[in-house]
mmJSON file of the N, C-alpha and C atoms, coordinates in Angstrom:
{"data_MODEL":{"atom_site":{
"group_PDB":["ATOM","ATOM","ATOM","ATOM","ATOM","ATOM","ATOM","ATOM","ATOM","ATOM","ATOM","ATOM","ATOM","ATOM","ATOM","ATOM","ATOM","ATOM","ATOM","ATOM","ATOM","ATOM","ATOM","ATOM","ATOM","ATOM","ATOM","ATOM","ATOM","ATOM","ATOM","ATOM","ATOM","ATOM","ATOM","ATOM","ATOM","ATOM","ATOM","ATOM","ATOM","ATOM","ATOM","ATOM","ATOM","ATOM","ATOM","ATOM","ATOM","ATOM","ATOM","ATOM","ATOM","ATOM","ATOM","ATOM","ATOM","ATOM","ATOM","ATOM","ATOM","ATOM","ATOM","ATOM","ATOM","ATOM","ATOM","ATOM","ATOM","ATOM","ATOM","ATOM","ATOM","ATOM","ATOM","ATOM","ATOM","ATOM","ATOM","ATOM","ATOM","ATOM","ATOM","ATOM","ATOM","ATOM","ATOM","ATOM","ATOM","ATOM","ATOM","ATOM","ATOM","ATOM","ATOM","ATOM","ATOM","ATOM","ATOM","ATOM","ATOM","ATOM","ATOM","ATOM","ATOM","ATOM","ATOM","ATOM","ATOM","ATOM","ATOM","ATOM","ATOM","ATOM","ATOM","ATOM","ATOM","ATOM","ATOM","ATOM","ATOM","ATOM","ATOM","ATOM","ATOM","ATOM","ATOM","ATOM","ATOM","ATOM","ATOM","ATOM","ATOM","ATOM","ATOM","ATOM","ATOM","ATOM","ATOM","ATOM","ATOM","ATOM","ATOM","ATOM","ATOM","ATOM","ATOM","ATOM","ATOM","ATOM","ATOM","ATOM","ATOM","ATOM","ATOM","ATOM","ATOM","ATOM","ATOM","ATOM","ATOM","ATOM","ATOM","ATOM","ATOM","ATOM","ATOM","ATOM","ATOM","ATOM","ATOM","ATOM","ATOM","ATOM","ATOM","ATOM","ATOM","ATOM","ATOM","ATOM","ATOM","ATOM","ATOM","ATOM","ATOM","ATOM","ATOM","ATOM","ATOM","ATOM","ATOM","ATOM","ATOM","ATOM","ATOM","ATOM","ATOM","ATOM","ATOM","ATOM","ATOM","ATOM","ATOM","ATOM","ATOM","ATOM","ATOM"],
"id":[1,2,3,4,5,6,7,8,9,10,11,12,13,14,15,16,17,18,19,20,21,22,23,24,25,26,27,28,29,30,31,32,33,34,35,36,37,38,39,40,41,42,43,44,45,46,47,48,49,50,51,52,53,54,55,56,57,58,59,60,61,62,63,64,65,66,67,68,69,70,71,72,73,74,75,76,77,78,79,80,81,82,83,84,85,86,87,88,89,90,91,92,93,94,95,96,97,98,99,100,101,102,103,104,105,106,107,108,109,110,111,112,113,114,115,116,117,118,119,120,121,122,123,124,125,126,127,128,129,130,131,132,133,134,135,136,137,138,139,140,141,142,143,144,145,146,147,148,149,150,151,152,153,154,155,156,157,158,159,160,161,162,163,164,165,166,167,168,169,170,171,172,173,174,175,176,177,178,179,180,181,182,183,184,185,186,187,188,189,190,191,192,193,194,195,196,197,198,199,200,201,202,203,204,205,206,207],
"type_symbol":["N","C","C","N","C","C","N","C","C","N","C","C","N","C","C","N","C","C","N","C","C","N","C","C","N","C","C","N","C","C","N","C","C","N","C","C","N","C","C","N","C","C","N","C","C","N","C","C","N","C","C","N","C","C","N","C","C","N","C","C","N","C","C","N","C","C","N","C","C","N","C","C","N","C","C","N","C","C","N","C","C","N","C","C","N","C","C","N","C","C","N","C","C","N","C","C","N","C","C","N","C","C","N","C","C","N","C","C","N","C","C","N","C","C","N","C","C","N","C","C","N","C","C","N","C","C","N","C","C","N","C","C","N","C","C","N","C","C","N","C","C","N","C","C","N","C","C","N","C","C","N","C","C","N","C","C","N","C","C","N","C","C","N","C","C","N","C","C","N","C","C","N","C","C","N","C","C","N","C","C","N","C","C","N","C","C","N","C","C","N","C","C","N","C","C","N","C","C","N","C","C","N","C","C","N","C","C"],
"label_atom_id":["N","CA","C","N","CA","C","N","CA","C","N","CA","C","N","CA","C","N","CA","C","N","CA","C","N","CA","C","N","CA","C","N","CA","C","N","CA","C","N","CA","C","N","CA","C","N","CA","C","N","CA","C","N","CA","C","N","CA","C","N","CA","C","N","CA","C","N","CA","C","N","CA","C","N","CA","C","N","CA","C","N","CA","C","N","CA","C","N","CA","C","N","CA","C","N","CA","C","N","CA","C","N","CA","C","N","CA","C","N","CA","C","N","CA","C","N","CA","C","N","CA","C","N","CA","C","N","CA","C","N","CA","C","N","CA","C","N","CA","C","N","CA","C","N","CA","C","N","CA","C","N","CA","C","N","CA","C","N","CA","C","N","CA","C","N","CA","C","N","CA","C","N","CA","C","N","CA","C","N","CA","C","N","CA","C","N","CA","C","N","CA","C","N","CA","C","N","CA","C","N","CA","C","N","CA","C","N","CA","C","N","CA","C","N","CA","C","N","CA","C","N","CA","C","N","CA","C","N","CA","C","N","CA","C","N","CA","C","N","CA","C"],
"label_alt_id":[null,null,null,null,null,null,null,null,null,null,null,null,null,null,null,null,null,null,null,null,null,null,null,null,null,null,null,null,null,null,null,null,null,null,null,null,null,null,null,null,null,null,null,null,null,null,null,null,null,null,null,null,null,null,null,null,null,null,null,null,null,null,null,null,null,null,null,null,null,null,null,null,null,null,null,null,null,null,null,null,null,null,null,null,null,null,null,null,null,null,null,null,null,null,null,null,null,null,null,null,null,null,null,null,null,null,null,null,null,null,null,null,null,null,null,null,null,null,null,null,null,null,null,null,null,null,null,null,null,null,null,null,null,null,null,null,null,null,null,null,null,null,null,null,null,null,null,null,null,null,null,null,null,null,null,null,null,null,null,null,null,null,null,null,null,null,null,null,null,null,null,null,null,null,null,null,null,null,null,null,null,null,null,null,null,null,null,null,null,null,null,null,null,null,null,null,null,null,null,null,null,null,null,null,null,null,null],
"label_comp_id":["UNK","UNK","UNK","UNK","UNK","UNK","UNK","UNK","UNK","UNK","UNK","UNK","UNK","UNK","UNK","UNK","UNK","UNK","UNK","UNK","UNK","UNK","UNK","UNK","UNK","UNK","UNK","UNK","UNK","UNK","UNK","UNK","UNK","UNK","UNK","UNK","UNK","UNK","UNK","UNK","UNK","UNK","UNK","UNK","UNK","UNK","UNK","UNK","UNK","UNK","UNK","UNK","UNK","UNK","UNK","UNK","UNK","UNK","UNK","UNK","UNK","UNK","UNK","UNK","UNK","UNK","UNK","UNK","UNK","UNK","UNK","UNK","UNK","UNK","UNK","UNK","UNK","UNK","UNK","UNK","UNK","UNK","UNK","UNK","UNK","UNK","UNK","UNK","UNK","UNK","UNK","UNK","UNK","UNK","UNK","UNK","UNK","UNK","UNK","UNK","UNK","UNK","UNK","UNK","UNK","UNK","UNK","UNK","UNK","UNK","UNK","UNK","UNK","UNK","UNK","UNK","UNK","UNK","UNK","UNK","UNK","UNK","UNK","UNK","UNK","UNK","UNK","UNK","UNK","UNK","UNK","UNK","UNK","UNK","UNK","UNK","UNK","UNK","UNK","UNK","UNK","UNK","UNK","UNK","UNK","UNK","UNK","UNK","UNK","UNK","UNK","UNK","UNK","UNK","UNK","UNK","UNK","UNK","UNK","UNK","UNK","UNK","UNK","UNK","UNK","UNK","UNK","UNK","UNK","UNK","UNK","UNK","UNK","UNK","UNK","UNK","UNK","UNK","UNK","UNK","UNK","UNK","UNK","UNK","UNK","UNK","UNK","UNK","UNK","UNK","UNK","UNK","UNK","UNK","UNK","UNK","UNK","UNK","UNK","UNK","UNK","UNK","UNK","UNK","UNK","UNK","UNK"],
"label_asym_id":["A","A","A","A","A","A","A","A","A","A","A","A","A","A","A","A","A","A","A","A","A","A","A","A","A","A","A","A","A","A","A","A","A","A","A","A","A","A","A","A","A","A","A","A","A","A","A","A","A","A","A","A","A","A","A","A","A","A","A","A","A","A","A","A","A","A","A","A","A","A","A","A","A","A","A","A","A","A","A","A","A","A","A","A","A","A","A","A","A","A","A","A","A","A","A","A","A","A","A","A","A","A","A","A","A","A","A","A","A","A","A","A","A","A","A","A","A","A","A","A","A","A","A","A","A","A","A","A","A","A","A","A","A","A","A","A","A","A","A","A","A","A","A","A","A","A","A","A","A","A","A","A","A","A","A","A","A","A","A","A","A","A","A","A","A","A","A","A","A","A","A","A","A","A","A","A","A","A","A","A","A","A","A","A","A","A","A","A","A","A","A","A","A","A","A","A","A","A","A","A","A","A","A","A","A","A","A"],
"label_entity_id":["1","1","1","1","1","1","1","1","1","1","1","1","1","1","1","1","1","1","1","1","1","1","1","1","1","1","1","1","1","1","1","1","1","1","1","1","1","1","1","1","1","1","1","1","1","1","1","1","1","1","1","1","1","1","1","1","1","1","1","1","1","1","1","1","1","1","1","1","1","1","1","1","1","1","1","1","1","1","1","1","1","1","1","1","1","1","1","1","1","1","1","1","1","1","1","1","1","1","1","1","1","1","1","1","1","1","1","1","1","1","1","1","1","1","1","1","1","1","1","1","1","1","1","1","1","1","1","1","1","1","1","1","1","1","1","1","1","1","1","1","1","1","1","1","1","1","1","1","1","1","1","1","1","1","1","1","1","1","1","1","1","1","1","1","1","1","1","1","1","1","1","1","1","1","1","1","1","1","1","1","1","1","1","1","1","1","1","1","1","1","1","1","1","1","1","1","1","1","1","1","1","1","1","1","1","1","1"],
"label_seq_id":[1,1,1,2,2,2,3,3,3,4,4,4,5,5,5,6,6,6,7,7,7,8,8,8,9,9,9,10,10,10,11,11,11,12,12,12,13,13,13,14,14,14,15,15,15,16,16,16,17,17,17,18,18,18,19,19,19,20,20,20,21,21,21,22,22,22,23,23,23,24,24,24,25,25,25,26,26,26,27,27,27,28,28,28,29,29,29,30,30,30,31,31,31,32,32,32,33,33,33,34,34,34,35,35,35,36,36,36,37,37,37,38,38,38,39,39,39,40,40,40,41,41,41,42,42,42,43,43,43,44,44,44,45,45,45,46,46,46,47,47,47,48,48,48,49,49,49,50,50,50,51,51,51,52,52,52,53,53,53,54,54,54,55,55,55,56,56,56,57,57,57,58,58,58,59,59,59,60,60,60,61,61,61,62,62,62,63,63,63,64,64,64,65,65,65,66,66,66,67,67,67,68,68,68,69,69,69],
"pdbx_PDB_ins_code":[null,null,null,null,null,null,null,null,null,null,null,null,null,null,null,null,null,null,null,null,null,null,null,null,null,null,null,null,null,null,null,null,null,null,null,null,null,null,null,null,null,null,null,null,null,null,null,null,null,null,null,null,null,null,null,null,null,null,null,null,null,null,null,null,null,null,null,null,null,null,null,null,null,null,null,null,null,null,null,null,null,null,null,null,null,null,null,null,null,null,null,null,null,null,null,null,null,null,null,null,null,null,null,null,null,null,null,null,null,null,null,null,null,null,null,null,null,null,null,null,null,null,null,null,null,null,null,null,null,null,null,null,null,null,null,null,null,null,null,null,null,null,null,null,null,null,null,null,null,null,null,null,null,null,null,null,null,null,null,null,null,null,null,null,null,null,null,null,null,null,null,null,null,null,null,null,null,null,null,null,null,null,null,null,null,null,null,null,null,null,null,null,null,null,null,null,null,null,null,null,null,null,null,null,null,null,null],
"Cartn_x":[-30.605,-31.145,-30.024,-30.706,-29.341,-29.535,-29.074,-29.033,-30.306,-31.221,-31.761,-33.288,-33.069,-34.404,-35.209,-34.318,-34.704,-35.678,-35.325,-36.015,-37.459,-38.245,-39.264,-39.92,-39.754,-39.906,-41.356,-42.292,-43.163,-43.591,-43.248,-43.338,-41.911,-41.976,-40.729,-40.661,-42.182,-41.509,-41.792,-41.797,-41.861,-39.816,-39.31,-37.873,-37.285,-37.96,-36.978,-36.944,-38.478,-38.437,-37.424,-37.246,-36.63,-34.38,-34.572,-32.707,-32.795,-33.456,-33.16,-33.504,-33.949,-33.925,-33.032,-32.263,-31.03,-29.53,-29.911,-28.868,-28.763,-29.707,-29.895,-28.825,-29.388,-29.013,-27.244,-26.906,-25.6,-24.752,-25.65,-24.762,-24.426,-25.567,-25.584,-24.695,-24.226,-23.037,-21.555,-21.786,-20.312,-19.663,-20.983,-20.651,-20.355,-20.164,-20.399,-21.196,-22.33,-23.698,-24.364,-24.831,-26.099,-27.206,-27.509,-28.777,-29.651,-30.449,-31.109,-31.496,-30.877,-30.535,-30.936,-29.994,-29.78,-31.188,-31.965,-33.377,-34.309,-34.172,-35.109,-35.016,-33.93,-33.577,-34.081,-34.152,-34.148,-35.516,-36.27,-37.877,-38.356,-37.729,-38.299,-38.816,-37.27,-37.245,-38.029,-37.912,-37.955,-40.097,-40.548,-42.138,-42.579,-41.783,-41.665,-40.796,-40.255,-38.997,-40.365,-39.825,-40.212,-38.965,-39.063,-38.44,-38.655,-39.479,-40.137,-39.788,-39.429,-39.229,-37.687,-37.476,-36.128,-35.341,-35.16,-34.457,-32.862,-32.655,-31.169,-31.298,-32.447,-32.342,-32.302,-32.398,-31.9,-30.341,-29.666,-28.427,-28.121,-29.046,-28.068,-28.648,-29.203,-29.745,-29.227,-28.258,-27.607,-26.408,-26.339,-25.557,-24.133,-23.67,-22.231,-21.818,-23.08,-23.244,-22.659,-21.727,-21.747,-22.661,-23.364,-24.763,-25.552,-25.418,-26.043,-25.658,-26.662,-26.153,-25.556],
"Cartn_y":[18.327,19.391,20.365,21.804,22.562,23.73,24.41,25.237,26.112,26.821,27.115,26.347,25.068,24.374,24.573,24.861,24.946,26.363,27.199,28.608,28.481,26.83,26.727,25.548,25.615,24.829,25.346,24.859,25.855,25.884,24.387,24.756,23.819,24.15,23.805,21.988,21.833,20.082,19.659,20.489,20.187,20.473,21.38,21.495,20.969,20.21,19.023,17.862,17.341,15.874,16.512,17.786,17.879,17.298,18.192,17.983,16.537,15.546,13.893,13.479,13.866,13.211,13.295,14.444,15.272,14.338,14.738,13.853,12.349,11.84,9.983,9.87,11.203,10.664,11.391,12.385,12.944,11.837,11.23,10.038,8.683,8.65,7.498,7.934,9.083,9.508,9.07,9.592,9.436,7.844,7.368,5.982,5.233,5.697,5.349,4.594,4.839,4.315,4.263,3.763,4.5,5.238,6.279,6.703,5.563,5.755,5.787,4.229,3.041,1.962,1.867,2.767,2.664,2.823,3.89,4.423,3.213,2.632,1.711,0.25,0.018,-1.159,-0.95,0.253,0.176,0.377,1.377,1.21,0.07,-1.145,-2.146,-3.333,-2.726,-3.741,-3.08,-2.172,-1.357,-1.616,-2.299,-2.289,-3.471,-4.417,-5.651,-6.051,-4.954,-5.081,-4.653,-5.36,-4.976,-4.1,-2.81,-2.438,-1.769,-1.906,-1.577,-2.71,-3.655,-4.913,-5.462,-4.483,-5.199,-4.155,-3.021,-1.831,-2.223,-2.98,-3.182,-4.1,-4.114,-4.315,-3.43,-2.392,-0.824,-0.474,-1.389,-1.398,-2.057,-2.998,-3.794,-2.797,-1.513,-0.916,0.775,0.453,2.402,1.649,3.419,3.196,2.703,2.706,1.608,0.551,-0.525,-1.554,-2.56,-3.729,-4.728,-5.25,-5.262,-5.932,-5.935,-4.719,-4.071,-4.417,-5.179,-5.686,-5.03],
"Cartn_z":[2.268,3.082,3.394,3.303,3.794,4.58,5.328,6.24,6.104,5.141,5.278,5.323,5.277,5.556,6.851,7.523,8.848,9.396,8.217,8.179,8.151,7.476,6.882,8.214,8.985,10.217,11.049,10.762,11.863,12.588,13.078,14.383,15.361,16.641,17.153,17.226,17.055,17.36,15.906,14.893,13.317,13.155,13.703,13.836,14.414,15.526,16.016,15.635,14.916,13.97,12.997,11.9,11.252,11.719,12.643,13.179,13.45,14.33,14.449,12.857,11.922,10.475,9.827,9.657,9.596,10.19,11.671,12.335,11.484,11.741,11.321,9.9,8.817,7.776,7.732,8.658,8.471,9.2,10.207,10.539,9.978,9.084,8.046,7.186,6.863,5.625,5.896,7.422,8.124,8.617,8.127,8.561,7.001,6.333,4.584,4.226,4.753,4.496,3.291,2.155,1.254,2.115,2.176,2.905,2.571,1.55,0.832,1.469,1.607,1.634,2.935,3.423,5.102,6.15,4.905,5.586,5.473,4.467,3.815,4.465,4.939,5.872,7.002,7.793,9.574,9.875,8.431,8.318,8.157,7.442,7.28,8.426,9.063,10.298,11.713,11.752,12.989,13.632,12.212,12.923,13.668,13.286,14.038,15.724,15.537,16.92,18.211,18.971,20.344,21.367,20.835,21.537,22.96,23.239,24.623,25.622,25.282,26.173,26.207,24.823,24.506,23.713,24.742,24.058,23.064,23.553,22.848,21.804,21.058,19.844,18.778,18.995,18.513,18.162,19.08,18.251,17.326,17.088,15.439,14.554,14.661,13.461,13.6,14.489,14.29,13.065,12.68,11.548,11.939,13.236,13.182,13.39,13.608,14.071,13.179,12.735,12.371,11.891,12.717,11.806,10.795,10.093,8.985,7.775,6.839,5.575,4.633],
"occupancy":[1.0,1.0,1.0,1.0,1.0,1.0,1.0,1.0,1.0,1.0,1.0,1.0,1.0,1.0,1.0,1.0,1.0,1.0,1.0,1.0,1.0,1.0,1.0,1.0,1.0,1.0,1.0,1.0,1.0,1.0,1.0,1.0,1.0,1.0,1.0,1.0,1.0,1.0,1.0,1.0,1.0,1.0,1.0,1.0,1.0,1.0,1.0,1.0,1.0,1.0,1.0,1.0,1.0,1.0,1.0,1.0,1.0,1.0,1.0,1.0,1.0,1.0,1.0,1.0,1.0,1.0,1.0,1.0,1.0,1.0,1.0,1.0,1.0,1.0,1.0,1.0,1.0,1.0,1.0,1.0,1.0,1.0,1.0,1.0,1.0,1.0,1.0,1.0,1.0,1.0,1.0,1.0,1.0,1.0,1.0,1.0,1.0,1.0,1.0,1.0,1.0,1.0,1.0,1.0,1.0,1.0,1.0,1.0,1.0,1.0,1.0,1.0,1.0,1.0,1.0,1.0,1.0,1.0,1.0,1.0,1.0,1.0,1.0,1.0,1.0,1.0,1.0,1.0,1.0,1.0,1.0,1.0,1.0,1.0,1.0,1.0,1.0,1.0,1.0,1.0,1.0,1.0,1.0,1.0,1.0,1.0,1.0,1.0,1.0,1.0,1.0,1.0,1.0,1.0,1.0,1.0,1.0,1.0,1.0,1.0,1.0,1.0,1.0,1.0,1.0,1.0,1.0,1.0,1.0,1.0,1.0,1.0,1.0,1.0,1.0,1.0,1.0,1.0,1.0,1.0,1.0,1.0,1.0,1.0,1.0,1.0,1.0,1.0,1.0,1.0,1.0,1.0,1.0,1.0,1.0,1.0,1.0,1.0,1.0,1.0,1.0,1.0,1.0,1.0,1.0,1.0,1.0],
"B_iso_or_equiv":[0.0,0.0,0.0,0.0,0.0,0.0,0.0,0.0,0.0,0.0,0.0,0.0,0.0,0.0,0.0,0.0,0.0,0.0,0.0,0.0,0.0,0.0,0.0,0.0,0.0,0.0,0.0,0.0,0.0,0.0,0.0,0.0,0.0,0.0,0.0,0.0,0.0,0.0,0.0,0.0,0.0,0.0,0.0,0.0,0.0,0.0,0.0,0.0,0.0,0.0,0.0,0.0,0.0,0.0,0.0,0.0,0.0,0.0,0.0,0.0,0.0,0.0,0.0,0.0,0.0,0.0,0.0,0.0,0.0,0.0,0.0,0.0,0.0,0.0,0.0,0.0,0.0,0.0,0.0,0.0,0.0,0.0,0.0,0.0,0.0,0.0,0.0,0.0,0.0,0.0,0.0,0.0,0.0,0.0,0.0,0.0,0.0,0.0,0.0,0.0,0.0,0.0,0.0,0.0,0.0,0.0,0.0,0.0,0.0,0.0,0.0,0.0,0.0,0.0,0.0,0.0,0.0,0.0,0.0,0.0,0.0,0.0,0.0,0.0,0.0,0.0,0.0,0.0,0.0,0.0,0.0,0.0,0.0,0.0,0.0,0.0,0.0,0.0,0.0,0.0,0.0,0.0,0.0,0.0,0.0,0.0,0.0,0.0,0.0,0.0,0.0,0.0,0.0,0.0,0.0,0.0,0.0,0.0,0.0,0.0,0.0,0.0,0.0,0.0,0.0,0.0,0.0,0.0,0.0,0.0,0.0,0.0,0.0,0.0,0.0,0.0,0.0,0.0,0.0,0.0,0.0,0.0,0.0,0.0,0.0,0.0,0.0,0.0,0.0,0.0,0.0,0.0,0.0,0.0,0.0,0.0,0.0,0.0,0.0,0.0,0.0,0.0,0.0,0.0,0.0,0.0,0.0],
"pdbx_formal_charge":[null,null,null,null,null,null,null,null,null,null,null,null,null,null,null,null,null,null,null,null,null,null,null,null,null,null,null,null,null,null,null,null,null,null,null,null,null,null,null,null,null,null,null,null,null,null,null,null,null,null,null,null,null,null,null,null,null,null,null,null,null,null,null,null,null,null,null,null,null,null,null,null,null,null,null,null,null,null,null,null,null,null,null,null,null,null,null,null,null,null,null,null,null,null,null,null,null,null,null,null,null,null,null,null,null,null,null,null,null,null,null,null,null,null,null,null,null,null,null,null,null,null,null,null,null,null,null,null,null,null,null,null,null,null,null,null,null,null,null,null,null,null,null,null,null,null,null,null,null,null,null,null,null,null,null,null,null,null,null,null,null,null,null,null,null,null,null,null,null,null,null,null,null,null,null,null,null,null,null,null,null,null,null,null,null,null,null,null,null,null,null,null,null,null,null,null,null,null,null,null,null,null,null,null,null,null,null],
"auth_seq_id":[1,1,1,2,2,2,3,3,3,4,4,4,5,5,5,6,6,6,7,7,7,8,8,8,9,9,9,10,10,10,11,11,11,12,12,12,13,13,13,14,14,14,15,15,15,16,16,16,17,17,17,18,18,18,19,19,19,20,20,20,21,21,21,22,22,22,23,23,23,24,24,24,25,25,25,26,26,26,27,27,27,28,28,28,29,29,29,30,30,30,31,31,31,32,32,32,33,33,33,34,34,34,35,35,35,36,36,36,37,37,37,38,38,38,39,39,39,40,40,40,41,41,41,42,42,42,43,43,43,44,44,44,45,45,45,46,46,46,47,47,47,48,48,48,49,49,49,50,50,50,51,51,51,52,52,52,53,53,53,54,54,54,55,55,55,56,56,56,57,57,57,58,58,58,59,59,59,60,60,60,61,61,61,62,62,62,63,63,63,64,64,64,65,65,65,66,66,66,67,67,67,68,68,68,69,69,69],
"auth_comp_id":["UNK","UNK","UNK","UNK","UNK","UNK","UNK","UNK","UNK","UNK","UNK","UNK","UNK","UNK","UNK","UNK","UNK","UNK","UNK","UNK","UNK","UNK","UNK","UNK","UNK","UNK","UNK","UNK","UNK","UNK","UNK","UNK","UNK","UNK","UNK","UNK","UNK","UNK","UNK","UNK","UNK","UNK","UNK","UNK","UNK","UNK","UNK","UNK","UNK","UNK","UNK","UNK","UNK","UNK","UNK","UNK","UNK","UNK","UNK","UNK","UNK","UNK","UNK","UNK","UNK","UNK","UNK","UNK","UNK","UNK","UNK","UNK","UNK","UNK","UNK","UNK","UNK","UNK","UNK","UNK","UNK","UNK","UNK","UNK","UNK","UNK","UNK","UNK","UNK","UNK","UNK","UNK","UNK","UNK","UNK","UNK","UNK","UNK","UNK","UNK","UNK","UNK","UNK","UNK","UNK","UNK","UNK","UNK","UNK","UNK","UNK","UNK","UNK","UNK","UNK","UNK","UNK","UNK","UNK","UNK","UNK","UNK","UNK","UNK","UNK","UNK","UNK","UNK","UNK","UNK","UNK","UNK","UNK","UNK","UNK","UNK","UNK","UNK","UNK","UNK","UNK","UNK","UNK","UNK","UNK","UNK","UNK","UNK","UNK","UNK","UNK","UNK","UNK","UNK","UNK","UNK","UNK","UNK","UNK","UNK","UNK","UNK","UNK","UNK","UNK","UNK","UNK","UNK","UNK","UNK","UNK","UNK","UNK","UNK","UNK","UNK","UNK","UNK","UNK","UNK","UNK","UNK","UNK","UNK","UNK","UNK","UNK","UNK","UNK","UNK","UNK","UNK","UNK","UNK","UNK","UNK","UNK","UNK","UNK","UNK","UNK","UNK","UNK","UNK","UNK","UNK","UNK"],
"auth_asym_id":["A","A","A","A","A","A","A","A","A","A","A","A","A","A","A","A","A","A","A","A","A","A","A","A","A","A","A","A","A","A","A","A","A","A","A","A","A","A","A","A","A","A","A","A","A","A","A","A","A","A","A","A","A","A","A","A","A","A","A","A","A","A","A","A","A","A","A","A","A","A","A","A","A","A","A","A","A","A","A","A","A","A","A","A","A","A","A","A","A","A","A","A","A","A","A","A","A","A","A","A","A","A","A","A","A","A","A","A","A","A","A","A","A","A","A","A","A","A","A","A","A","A","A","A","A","A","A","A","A","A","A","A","A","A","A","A","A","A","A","A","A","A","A","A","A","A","A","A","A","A","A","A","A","A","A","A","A","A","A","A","A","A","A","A","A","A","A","A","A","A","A","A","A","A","A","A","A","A","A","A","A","A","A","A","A","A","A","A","A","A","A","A","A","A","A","A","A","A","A","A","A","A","A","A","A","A","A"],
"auth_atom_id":["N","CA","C","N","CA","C","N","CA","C","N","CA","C","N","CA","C","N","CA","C","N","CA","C","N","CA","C","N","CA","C","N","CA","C","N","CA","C","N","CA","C","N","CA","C","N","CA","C","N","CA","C","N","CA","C","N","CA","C","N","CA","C","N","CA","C","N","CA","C","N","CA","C","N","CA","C","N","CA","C","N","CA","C","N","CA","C","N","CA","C","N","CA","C","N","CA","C","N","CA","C","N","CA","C","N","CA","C","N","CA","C","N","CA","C","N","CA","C","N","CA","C","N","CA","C","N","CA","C","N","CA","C","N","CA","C","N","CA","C","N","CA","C","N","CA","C","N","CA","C","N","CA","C","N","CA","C","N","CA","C","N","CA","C","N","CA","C","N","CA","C","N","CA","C","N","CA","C","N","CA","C","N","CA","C","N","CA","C","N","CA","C","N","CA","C","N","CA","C","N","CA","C","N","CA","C","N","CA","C","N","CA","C","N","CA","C","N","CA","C","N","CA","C","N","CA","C","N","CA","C","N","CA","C","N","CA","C","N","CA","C"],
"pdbx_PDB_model_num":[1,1,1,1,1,1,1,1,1,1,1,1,1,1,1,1,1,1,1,1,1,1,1,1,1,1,1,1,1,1,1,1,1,1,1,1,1,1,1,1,1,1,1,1,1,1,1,1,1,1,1,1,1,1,1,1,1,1,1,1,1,1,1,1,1,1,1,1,1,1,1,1,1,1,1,1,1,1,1,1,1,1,1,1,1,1,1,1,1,1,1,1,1,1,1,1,1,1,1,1,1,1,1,1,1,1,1,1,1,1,1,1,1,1,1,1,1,1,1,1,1,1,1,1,1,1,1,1,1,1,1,1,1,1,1,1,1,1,1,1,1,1,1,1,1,1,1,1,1,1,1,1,1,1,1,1,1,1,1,1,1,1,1,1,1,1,1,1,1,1,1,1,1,1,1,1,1,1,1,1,1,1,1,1,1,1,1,1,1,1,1,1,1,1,1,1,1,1,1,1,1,1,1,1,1,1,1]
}}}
């Protein structure tokens, strides 16, 4: 994605899912992540978590966590 993607945004909370998708994966880069990998893991896991009861299970799945295979 690149700077002008954002031109094609139409609406403001279509441009803000866009920047946290953005963010996720510029932070998955910086972390020397595979995206690709990285997306496909935290989707996998993320439908089963109870995170409403148990917010801090959200950290074994940011991109700097130890935990991540």
């Amino acid at each position: 994605m690149g700077r002008k993607a954002w031109l094609f945004a139409d609406t403001k909370k279509g441009a803000t899912s866009s920047a946290i998708v953005y963010s996720i994966v510029e932070t998955a880069k910086a972390n020397n992540l595979n995206v690709y990998k990285y997306l496909t893991h935290i989707f996998s896991k993320m439908p089963g978590m109870d995170f409403k009861n148990n917010p801090s299970l959200l950290e074994d799945l940011l991109p700097w966590s130890a935990k991540l295979p």
